[in-house]
N, C-alpha and C positions, 0 to 999 in steps of 0.2 A: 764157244767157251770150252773150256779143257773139261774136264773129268776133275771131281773136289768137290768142296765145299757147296752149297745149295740151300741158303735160308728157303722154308715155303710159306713161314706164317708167322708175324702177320706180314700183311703185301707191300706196307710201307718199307720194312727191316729189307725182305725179299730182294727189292727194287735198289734197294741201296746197294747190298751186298754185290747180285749180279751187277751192276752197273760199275762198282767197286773193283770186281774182277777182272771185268774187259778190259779198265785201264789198265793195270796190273801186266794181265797176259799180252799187251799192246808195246809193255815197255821191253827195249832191247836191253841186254845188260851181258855183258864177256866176265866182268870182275866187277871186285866191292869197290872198286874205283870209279864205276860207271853208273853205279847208282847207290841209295842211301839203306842203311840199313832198315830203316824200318820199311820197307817196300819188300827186301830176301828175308823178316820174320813173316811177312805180310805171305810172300808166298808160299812160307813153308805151313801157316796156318791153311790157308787155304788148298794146299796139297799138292803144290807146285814142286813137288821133291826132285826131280829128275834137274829143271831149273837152279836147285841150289847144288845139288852133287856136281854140275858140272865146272859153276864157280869154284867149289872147293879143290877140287882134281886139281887144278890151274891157279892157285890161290896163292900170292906172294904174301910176307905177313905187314899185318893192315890192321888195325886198331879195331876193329869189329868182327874180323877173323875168329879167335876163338866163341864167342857167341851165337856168333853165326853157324860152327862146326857142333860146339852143343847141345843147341836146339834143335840144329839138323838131327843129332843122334837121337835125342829126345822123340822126337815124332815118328823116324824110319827107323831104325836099331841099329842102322846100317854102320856097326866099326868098324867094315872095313874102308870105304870113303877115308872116314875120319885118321884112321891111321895113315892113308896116305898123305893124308894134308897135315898130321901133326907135327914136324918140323917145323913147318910155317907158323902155325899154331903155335907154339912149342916157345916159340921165338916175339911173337907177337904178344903172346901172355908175360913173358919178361919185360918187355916193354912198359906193357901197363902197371906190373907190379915195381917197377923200378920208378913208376913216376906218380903212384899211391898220392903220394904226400902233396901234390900240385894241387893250386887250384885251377877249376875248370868249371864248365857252363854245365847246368844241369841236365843236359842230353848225354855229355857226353862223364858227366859224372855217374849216371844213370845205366851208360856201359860195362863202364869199371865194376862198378857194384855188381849188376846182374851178373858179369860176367865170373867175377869170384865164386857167386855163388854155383850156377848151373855146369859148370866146366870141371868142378871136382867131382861128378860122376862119371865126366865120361874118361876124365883122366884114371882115375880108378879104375873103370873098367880096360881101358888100352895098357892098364901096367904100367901107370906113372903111379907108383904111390908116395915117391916125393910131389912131385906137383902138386897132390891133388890136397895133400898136408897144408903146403906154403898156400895153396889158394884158400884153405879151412879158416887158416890163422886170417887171414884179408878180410874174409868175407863174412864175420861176424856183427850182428846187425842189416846184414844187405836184404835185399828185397827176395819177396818168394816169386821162384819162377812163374815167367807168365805177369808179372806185375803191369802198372800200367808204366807206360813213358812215356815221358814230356819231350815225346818225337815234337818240331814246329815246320810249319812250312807251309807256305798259301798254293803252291802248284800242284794240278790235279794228279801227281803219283803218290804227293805227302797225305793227299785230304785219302785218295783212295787205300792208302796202307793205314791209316789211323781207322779208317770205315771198320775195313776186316780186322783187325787187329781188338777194336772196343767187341765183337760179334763173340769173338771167338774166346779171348782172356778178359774180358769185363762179364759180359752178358752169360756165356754157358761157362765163365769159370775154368777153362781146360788147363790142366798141364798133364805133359804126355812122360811118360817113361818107357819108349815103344823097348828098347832091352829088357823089361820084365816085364812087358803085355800086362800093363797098367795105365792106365787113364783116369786120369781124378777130373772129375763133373762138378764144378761148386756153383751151379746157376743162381745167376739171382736177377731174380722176374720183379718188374715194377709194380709199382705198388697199385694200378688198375688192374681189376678181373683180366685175364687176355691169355690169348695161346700164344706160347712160341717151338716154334718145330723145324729142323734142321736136318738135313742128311748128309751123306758123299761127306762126312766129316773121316779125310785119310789120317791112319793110322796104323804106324807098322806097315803087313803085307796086307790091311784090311782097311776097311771103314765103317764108320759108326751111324745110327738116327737117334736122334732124340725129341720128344716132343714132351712140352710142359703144358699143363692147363689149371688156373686155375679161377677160384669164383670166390664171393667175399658176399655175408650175409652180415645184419645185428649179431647173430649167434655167432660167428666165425669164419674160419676159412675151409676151405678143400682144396687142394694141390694133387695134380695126379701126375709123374714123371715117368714116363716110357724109354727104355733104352733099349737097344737090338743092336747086333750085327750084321752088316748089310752083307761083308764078305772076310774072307782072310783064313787061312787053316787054321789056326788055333784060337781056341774062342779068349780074348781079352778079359779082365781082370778092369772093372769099374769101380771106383772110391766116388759115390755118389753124395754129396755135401749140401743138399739145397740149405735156401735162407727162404723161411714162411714167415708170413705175421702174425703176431703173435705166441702163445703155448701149446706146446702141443698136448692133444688129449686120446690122440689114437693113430695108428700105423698099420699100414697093412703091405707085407711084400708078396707081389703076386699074389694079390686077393686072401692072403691068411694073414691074420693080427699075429702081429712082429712087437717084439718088445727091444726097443731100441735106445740110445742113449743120448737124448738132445743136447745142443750147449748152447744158453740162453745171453743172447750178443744185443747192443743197442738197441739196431731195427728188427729185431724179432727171434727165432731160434733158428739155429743149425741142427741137421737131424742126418748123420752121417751112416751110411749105409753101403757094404763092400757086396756086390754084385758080380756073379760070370756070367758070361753072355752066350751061352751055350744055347738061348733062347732069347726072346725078348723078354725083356724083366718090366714090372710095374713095380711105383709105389707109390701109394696113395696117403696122403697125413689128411687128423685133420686138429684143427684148433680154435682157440677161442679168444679173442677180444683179452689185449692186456687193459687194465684201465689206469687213469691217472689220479691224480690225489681227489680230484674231482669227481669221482665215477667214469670219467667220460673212457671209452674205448679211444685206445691207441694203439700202432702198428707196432 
């Protein structure tokens, strides 16, 4: 298995992912014609960059074209790929905007959308700043990058891109900005006590770990989220977002009480927290039991 992505814990998640990957790294693919796009986000999650730069290089334009070029930029920084593919790109964004108004199946409704939204930075940064306007004006209300999609498919490359794909933007929350060596972290761990811990997550010219642990008592929770730099010259810029249960009642970053500013959501709070990774960084919350009209503790 290639060099990326690496669930360790727990061995169920682990088991998956790896298993996930094989197929993945198994499939041949020249173009976006050869295989489906949720497979080329699937690898670029998983750190198969080299695999999608060479798609783009060679890339006629194809209705998952610009997505696929934005994401790419999003995880490697690399505009210059993306410049060379943006004609195509360029051309395939027309396309979709010219045909807005159609109905279509919610996969591919699901493109349109994300792709409004994620593709006005990289248009911006390449020196479209028309595009990246007409994409502004589209993509009002569309999904935040990284969302889930209603990819479908019973054949084992669909099951194995949905695998990585829930690991990566469901479960650790990622969306990358590898052009301003930023990475937003928004995990959200299930509602049993349990660890989850992850490496080889590529980023940029680097890659990231992260491990979560947390435990759940009458009195409350503890949450403890580790991040580090595994590699890369310039240490990265983390937007850390977890989701705990319950209120929070105390914060510590790298072992010193942090006064921090939570936002209090359905299933529990959000406790956002900006991080450089010049080091490994900790944070540790902790909190307490919301109750219900009842007394009773709830999540």
């Amino acid at each position: 298995m290639q060099d990326g992505l690496q669930v360790t814990h727990p061995v169920t998640a682990a088991r998956v992912t790896q298993d996930a990957l094989l197929v993945l790294d198994a499939a041949g693919a020249a173009s976006l014609d050869d295989v489906a796009v949720s497979a080329v986000l699937a690898w670029l999650a998983g750190g198969r960059f080299e695999r999608v730069r060479r798609i783009l290089l060679q890339a006629q334009p194809a209705p998952a074209l610009p997505l696929v070029a934005a994401r790419y930029v999003s995880w490697t920084g690399d505009l210059t790929t993306a410049a060379a593919a943006w004609q195509s790109v360029h051309a395939a964004t027309g396309q979709l905007i010219e045909n807005a108004s159609a109905a279509v199946d919610p996969e591919r409704a699901w493109l349109r959308a994300t792709t409004f939204v994620e593709l006005q930075r990289t248009a911006a940064d390449l020196g479209d700043p028309m595009l990246a306007a007409l994409l502004h004006r589209h993509a009002r209300g569309g999904p935040r990058p990284g969302s889930a999609a209603p990819f479908t498919g019973a054949d084992p490359l669909a099951e194995a891109a949905a695998a990585v794909l829930q690991i990566v933007h469901a479960t650790l929350g990622i969306e990358p900005d590898a052009t301003r060596h930023r990475l937003r972290l928004a995990p959200r761990m299930p509602v049993e006590p349990q660890r989850f811990a992850a490496r080889g997550i590529r980023f940029g010219d680097g890659s990231v770990a992260f491990d979560a642990q947390s435990e759940q008592t009458e009195k409350g929770g503890c949450y403890t989220f580790r991040v580090g730099q595994d590699s890369g010259a310039i240490p990265l810029t983390v937007l850390l977002e977890p989701l705990v249960r319950g209120t929070l009642t105390a914060a510590c970053v790298d072992g010193k009480a942090a006064e921090l500013t939570p936002r209090a959501v359905d299933r529990g709070t959000i406790v956002p927290v900006q991080l450089v990774l010049d080091e490994e960084r900790t944070l540790t919350l902790m909190t307490e039991p919301v109750e219900d009209d009842e007394g009773r503790p709830r999540g």
